[in-house]
N, CA, C and O atoms as a GROMACS GRO file, in nm:
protein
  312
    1UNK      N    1  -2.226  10.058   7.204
    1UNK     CA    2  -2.142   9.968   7.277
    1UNK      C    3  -1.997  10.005   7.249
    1UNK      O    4  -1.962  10.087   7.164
    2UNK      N    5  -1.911   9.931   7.334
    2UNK     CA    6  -1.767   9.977   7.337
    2UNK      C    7  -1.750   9.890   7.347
    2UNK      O    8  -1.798   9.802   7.420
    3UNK      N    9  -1.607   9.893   7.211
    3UNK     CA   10  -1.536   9.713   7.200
    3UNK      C   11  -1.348   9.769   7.164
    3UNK      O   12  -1.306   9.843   7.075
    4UNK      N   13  -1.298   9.721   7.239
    4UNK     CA   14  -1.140   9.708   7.236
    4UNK      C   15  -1.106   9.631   7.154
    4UNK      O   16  -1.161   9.531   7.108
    5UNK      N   17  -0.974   9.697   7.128
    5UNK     CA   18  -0.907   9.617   6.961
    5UNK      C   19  -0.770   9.667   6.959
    5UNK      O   20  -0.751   9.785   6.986
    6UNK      N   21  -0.694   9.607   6.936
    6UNK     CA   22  -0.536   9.602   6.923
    6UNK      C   23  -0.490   9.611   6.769
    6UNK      O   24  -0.550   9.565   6.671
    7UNK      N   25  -0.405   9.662   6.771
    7UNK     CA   26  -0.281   9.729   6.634
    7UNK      C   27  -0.231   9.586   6.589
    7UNK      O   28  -0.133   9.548   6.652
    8UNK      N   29  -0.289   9.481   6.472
    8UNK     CA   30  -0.188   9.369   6.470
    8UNK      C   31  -0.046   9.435   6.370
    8UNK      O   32   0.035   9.363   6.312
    9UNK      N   33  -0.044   9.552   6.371
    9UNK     CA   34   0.103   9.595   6.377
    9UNK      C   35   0.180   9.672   6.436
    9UNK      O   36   0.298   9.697   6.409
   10UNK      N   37   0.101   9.720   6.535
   10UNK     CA   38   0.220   9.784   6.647
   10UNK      C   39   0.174   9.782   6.783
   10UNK      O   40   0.230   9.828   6.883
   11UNK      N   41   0.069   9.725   6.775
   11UNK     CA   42   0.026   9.663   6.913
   11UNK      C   43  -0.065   9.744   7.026
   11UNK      O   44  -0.074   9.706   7.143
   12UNK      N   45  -0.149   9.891   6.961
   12UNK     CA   46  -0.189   9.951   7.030
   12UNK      C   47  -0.327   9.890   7.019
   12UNK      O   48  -0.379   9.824   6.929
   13UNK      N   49  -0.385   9.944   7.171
   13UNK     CA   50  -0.485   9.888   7.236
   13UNK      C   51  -0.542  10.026   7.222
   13UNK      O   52  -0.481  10.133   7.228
   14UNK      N   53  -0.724   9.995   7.196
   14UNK     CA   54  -0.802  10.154   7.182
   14UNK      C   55  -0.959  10.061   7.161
   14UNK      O   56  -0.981   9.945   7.131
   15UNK      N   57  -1.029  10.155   7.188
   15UNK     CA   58  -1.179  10.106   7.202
   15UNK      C   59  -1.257  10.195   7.102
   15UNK      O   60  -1.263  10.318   7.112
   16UNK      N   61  -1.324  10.111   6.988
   16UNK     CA   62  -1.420  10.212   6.907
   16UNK      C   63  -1.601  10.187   6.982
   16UNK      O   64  -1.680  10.097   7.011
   17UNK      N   65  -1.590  10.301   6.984
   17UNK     CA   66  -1.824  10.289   6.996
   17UNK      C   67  -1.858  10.277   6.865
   17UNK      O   68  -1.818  10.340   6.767
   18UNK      N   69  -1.951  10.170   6.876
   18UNK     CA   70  -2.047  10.132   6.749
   18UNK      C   71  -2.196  10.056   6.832
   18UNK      O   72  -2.229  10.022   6.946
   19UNK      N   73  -2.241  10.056   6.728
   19UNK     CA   74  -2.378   9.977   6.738
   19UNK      C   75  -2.349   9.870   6.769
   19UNK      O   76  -2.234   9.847   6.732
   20UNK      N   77  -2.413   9.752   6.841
   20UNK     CA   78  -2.389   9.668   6.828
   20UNK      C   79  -2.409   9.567   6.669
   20UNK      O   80  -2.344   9.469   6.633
   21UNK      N   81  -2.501   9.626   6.614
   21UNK     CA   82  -2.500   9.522   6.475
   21UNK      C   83  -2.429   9.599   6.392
   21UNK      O   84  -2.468   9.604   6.276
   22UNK      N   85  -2.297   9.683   6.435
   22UNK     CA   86  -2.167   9.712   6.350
   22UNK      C   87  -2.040   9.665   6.460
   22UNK      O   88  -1.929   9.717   6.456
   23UNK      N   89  -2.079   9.562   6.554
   23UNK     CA   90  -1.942   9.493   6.604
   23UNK      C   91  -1.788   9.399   6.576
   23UNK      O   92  -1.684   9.379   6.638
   24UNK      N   93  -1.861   9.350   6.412
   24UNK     CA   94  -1.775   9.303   6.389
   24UNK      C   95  -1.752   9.356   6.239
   24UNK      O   96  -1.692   9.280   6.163
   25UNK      N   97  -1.794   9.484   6.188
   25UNK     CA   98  -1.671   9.586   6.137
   25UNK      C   99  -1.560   9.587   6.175
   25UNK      O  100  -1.525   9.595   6.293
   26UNK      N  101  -1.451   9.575   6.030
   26UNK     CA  102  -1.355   9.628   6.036
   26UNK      C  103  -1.265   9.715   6.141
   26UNK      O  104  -1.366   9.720   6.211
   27UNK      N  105  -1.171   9.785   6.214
   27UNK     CA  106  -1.143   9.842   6.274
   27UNK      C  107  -0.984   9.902   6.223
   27UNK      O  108  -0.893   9.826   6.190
   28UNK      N  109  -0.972  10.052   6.225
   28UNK     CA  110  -0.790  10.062   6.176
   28UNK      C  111  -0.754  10.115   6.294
   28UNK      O  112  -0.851  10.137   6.366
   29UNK      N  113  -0.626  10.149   6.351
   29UNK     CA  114  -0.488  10.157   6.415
   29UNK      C  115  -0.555  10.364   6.406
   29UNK      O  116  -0.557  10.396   6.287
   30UNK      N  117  -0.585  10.440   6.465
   30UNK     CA  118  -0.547  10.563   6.471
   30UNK      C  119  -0.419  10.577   6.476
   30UNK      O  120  -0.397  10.697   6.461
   31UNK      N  121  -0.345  10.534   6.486
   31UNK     CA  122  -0.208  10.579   6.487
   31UNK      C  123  -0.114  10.521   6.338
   31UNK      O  124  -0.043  10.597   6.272
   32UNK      N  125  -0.128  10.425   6.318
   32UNK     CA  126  -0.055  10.377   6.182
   32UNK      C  127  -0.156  10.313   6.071
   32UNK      O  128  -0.121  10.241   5.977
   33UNK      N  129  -0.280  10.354   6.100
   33UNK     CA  130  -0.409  10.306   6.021
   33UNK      C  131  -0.371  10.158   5.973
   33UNK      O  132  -0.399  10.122   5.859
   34UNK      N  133  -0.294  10.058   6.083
   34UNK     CA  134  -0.311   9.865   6.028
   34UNK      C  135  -0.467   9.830   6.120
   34UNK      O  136  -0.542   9.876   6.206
   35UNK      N  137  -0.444   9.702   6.021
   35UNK     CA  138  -0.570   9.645   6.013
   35UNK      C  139  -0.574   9.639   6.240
   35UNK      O  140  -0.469   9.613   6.298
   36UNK      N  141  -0.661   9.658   6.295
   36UNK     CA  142  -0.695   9.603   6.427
   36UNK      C  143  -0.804   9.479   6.431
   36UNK      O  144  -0.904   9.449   6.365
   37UNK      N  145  -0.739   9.427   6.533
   37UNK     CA  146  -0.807   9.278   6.568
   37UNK      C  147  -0.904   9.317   6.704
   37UNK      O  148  -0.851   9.383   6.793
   38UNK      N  149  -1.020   9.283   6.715
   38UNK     CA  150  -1.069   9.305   6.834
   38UNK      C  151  -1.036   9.201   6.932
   38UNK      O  152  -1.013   9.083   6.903
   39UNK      N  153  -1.036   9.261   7.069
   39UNK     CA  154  -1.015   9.143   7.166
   39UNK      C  155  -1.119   9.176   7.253
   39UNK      O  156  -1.153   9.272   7.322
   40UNK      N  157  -1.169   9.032   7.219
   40UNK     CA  158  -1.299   8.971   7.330
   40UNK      C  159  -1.308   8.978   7.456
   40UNK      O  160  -1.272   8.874   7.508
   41UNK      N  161  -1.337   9.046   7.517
   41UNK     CA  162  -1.396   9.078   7.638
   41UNK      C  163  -1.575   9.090   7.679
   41UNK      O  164  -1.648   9.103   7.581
   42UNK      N  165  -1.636   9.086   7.802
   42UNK     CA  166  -1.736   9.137   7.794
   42UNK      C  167  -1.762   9.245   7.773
   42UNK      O  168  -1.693   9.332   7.826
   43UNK      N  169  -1.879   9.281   7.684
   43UNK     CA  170  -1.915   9.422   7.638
   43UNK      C  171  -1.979   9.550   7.745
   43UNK      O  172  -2.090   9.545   7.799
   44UNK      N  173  -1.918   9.619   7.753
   44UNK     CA  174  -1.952   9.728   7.923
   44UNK      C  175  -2.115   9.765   7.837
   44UNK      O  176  -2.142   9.796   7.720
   45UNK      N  177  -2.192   9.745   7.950
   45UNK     CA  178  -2.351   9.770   7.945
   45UNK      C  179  -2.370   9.813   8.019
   45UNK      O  180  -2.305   9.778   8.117
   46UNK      N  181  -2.469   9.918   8.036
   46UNK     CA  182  -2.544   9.981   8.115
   46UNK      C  183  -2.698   9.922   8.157
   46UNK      O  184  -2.801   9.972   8.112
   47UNK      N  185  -2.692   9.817   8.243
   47UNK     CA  186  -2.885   9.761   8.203
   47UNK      C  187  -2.978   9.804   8.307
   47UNK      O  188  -3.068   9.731   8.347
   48UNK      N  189  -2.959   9.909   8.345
   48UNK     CA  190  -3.034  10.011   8.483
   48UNK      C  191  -3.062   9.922   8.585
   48UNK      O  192  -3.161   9.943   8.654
   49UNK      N  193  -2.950   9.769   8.619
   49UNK     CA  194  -3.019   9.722   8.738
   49UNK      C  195  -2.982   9.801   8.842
   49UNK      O  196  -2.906   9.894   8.816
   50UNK      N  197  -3.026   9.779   8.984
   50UNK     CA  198  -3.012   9.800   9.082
   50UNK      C  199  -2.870   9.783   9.136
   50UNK      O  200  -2.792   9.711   9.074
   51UNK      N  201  -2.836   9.842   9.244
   51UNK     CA  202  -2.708   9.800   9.286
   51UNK      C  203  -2.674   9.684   9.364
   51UNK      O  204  -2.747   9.657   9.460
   52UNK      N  205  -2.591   9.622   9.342
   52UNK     CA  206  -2.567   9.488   9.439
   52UNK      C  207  -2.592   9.494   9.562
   52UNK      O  208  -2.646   9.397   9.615
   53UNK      N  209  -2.568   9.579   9.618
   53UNK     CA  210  -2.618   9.590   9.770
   53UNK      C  211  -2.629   9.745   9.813
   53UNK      O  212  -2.580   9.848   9.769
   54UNK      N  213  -2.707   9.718   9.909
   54UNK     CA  214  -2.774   9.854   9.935
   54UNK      C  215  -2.688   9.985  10.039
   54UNK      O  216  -2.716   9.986  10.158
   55UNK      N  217  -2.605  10.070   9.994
   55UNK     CA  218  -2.535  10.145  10.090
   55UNK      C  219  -2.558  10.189  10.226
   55UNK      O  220  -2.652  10.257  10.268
   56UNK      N  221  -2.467  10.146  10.281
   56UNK     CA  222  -2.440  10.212  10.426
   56UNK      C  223  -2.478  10.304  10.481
   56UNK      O  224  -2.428  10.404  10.430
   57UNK      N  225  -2.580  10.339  10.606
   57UNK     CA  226  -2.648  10.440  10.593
   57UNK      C  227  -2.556  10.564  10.653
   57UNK      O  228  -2.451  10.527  10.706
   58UNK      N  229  -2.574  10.656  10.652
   58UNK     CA  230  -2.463  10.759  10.736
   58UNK      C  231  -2.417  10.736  10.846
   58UNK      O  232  -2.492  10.701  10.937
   59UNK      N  233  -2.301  10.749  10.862
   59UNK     CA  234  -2.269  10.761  11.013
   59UNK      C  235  -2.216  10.864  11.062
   59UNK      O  236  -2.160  10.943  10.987
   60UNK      N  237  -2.224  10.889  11.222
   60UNK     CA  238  -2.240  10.992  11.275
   60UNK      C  239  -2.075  11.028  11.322
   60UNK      O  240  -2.041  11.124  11.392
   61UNK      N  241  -1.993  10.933  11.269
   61UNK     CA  242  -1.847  10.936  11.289
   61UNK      C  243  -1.802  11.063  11.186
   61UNK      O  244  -1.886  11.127  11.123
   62UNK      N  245  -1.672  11.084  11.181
   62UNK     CA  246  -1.612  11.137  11.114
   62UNK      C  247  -1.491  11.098  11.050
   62UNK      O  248  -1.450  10.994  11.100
   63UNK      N  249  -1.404  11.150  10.942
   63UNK     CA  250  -1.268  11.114  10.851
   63UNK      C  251  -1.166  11.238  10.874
   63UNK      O  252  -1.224  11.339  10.913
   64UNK      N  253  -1.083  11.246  10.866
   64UNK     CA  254  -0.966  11.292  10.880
   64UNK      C  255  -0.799  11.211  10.850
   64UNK      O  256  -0.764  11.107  10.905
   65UNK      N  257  -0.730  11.275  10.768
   65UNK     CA  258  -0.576  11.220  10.772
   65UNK      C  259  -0.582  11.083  10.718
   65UNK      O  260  -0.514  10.994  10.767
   66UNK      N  261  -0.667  11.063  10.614
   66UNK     CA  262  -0.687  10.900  10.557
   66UNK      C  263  -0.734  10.795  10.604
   66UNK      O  264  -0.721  10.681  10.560
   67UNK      N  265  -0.820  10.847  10.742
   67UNK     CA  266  -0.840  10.706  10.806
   67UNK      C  267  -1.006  10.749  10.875
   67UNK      O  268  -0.997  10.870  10.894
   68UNK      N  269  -1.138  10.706  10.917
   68UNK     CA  270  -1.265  10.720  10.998
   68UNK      C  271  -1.232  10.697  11.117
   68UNK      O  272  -1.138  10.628  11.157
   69UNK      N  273  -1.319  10.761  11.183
   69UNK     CA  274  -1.337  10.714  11.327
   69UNK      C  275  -1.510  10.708  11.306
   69UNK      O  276  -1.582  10.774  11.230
   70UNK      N  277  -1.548  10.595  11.413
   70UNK     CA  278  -1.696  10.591  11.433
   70UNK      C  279  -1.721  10.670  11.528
   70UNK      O  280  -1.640  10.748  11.578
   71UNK      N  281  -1.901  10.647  11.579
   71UNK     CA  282  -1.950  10.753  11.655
   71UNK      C  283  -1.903  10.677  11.794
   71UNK      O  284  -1.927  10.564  11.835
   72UNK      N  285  -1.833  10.779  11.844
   72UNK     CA  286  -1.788  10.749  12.005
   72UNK      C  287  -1.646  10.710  12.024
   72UNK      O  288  -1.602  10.663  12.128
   73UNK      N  289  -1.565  10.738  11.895
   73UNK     CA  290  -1.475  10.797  11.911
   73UNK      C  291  -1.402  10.921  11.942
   73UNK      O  292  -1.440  11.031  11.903
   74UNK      N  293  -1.258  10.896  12.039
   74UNK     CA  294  -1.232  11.022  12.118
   74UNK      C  295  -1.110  11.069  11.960
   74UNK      O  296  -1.062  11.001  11.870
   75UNK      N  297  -1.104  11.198  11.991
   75UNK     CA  298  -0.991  11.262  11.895
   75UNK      C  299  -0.858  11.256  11.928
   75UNK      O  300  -0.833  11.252  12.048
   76UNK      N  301  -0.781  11.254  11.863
   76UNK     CA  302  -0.595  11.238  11.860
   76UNK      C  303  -0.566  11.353  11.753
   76UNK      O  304  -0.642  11.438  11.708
   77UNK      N  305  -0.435  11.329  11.726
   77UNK     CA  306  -0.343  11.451  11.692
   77UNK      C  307  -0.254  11.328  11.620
   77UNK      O  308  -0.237  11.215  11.664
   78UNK      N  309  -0.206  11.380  11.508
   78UNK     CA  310  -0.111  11.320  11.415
   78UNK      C  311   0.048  11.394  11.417
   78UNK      O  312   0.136  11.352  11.342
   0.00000   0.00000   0.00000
């Protein structure tokens, strides 16, 4: 797991990987080795669900110049 934690002396923000039953270890500052405080957030997981919704199937349109056209669109010039 990956848990974020701040410098309570110079204020840098950095994320250590640990186990989860080493989450609330200690943590130091890579940069000035002070004590770091973790800040609580949800913990990024991977839990192999499915995706929220199911993607768009191809379309027969095309992209160009930052923008799609669908199928049965005519072409222009920029």
């Amino acid at each position: 797991m990956r848990y974020p934690f701040r410098c309570a002396a110079c204020g840098l923000e950095f994320v250590v990987s640990r186990p989860a039953r080493e989450a609330a270890v200690d943590a130091f500052c890579p940069t000035d080795g002070g004590r770091a405080e973790r800040i609580f957030t949800v913990p990024e997981m991977n839990l192999n669900r499915p995706p929220a919704a199911t993607p768009a199937p191809p379309s027969s349109g095309f992209s160009h110049s930052g923008h799609s056209h669908g199928p049965g669109t005519g072409h222009h010039t920029h």
